[in-house]
C-alpha positions in Angstrom: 23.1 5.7 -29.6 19.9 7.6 -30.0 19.4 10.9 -28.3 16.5 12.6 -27.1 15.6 16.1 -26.1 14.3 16.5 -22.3 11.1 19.0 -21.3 9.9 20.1 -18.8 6.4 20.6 -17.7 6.3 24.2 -19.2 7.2 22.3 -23.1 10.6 23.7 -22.9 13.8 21.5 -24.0 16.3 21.7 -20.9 19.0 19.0 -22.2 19.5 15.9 -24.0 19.4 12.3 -22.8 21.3 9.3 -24.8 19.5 6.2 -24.8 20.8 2.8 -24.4 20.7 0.9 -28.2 19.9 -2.0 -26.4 17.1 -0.7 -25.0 15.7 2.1 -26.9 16.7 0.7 -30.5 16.7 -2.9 -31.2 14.6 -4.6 -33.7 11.3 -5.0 -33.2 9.6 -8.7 -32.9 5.8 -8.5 -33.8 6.0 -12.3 -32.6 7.5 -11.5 -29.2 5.0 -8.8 -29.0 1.7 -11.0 -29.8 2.6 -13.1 -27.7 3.1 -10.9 -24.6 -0.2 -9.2 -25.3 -2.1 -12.5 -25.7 0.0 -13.7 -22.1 -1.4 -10.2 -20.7 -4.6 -10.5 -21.7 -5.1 -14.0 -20.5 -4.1 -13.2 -17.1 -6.7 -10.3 -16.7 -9.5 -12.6 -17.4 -12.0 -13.4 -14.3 -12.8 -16.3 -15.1 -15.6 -16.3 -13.3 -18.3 -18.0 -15.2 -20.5 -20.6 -14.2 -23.3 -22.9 -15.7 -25.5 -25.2 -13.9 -25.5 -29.0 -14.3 -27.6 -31.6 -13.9 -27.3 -31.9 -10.3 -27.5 -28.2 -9.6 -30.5 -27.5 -11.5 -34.0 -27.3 -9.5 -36.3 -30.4 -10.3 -37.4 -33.8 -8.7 -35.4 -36.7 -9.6 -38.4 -39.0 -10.0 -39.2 -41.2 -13.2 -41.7 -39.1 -14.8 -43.9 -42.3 -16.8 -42.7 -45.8 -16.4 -40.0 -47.5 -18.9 -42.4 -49.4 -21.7 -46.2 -49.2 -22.6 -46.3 -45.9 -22.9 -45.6 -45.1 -26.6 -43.2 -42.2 -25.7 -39.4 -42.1 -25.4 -37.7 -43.4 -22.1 -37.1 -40.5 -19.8 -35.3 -40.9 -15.9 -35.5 -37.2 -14.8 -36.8 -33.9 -15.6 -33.3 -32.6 -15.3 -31.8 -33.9 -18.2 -30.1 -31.7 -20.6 -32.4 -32.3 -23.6 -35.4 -30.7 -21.3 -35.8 -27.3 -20.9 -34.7 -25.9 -17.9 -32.3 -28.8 -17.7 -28.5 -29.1 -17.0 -26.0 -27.7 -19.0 -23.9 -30.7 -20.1 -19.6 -29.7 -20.7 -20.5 -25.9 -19.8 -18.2 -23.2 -18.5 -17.1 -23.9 -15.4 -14.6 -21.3 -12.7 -11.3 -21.2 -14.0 -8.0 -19.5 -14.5 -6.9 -18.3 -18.3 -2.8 -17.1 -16.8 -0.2 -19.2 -17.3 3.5 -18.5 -17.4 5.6 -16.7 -19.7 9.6 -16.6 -19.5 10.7 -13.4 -18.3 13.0 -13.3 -21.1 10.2 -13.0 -23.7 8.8 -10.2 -21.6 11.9 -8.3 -21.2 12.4 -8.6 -25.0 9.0 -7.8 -25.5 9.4 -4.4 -23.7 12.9 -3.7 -25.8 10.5 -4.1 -28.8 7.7 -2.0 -27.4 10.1 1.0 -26.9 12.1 0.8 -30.1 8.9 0.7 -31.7 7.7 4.2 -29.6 11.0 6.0 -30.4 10.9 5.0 -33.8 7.4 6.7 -34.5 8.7 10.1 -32.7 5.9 8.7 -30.4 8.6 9.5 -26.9 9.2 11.8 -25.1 11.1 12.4 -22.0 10.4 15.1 -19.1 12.6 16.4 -16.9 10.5 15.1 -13.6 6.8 15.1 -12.0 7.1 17.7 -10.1 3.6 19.2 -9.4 2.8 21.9 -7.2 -0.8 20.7 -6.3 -2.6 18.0 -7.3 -5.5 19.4 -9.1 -6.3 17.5 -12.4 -6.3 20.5 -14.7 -3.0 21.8 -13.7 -1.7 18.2 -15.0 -4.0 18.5 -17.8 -2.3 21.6 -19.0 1.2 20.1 -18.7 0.2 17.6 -21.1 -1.2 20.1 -22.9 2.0 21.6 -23.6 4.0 18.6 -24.2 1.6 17.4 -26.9 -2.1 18.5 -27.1 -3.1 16.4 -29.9 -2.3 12.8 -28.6 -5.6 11.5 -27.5 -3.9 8.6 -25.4 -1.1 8.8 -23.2 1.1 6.8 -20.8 3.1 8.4 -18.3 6.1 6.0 -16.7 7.1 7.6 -13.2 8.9 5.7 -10.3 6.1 5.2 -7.7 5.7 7.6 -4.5 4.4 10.5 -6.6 1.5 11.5 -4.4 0.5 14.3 -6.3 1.0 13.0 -10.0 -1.6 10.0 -8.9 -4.1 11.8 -7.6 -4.2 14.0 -10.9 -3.9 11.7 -13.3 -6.8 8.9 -12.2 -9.5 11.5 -13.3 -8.2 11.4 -16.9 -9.7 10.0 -19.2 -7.4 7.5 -22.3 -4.2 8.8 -19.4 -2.5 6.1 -17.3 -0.2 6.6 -14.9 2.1 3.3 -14.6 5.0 2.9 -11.9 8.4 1.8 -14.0 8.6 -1.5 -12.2 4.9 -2.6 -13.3 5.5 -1.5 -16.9 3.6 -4.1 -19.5 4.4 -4.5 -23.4 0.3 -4.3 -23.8 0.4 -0.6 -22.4 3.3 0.5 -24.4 1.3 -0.9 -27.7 -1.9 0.5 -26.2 -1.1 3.8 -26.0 -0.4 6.5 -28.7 2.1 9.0 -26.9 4.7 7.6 -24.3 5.6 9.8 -21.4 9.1 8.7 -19.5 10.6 10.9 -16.7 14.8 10.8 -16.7 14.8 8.6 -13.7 12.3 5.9 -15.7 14.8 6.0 -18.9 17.7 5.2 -16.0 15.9 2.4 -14.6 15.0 1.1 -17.7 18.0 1.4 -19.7 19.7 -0.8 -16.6 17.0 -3.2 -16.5 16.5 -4.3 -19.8 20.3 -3.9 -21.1 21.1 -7.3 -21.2 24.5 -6.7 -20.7 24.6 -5.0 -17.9 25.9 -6.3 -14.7 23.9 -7.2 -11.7 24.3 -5.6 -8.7 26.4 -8.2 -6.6 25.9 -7.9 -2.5 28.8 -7.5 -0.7 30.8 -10.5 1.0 29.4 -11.3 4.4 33.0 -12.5 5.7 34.3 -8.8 5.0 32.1 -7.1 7.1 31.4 -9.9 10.2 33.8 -8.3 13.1 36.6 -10.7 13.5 37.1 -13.3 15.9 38.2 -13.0 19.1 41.6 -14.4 20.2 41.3 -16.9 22.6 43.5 -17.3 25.8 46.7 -19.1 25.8 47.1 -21.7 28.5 49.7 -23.8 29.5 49.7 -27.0 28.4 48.6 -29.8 31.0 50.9 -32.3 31.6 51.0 -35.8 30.0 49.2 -38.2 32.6 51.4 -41.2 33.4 50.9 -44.3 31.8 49.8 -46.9 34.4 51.2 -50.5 34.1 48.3 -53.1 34.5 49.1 -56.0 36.3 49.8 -58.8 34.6 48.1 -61.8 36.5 49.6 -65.2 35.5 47.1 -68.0 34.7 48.5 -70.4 37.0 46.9 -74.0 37.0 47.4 -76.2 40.0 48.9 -79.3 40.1 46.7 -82.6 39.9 45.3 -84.1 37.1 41.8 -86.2 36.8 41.7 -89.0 39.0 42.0 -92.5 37.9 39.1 -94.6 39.2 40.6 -97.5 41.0 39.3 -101.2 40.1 37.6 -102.6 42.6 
């Protein structure tokens, strides 16, 4: 398990931190890691471009010369493609470049991001954000003493920081990036990686694949229980009632015989 020394915003080493081996020290994937960049980059494309057809253009849609005697090439509108000024045929048209990437990639890809970081000696973990004001060259200082020669950094903070964001948007080739939010493209875009102790928590839980997921607790427990109800006394049986049996009786006398007259 790899350990790290904690600073604080003066440059002094307070403590030690261990990192998770899961997290902070697995092999690194180039693969994974393309391929998160590339899905990245795809999904900050606009997208936005646009070219006219031939039914957008401006122009008449008249015949410009009739079909034969004329010596020239048959023609049906000034706005076809092979004029100038024309339509633009199979052009550009609005889209959107992002498309889905499974979240295990990603996770994986961030594992390989920071292994990579704390294998350079490119890591470094502070104490906590705590600025007095939020004045850009007081921050500027405090990244001063941590390390003055990095030209880019990124600073991983759990959002809420009022202070540390209003500081740290002035800065140039410095991005401030809440731990939740946290891309495999900034990690590799960066030189000098900046993680407070409550970021390395978070992370260290998050991206440990073997850790346990935090299970809710069971709704039966906690609903109050259930009333008792009322005894009452049982109601007595109703008694059967005999139906009357009615007797199909026929009466006497049968057909009757016609006489012969």
């Amino acid at each position: 398990m790899p350990v790290v020394d904690v600073r604080n915003l003066q440059g002094e080493t307070v403590g030690q931190v261990d990192l998770a081996d899961a997290v902070f020290a697995a092999s690194v994937n180039p693969h994974l890691l393309h391929e998160a960049v590339r899905w990245y980059l795809a999904g900050e494309r606009a997208g936005t471009h646009k070219t006219k057809g031939r039914g957008e253009v401006s122009g008449a849609g008249r015949k410009l010369w009739k079909q034969k005697g004329t010596g020239r090439a048959r023609v049906g509108s000034i706005r076809s493609s092979i004029w100038r000024k024309g339509g633009t045929v199979h052009g550009p048209q609005p889209r959107d470049y992002s498309y889905r990437l499974p979240k295990k990639m990603v996770l994986g890809a961030l594992r390989s991001a920071l292994s990579a970081k704390l294998a350079d000696e490119k890591l470094t973990v502070v104490d906590g954000w705590t600025l007095g004001s939020h004045k850009t060259k007081d921050f500027r200082q405090a990244l001063s003493r941590l390390d003055g020669k990095t030209r880019t950094i990124l600073v991983v903070d759990s959002a809420g920081n009022r202070n540390l964001e209003l500081a740290s948007r002035n800065l140039d080739r410095v991005k401030l990036v809440a731990i939740n939010v946290l891309q495999p493209y900034d990690l590799l875009n960066h030189d000098l990686l900046l993680l407070s102790k409550e970021a390395v928590a978070r992370l260290s839980h998050t991206l440990d694949p073997e850790s346990k997921p935090i299970v809710a607790p069971d709704v039966q427990s906690i609903a109050p229980a259930a009333k008792p109800r009322k005894e009452t006394a049982p109601k007595a049986a109703a008694k059967p009632t005999a139906k009357k049996e009615k007797s199909a009786t026929k009466k006497p006398g049968g057909a009757k015989k016609k006489g012969k007259g």
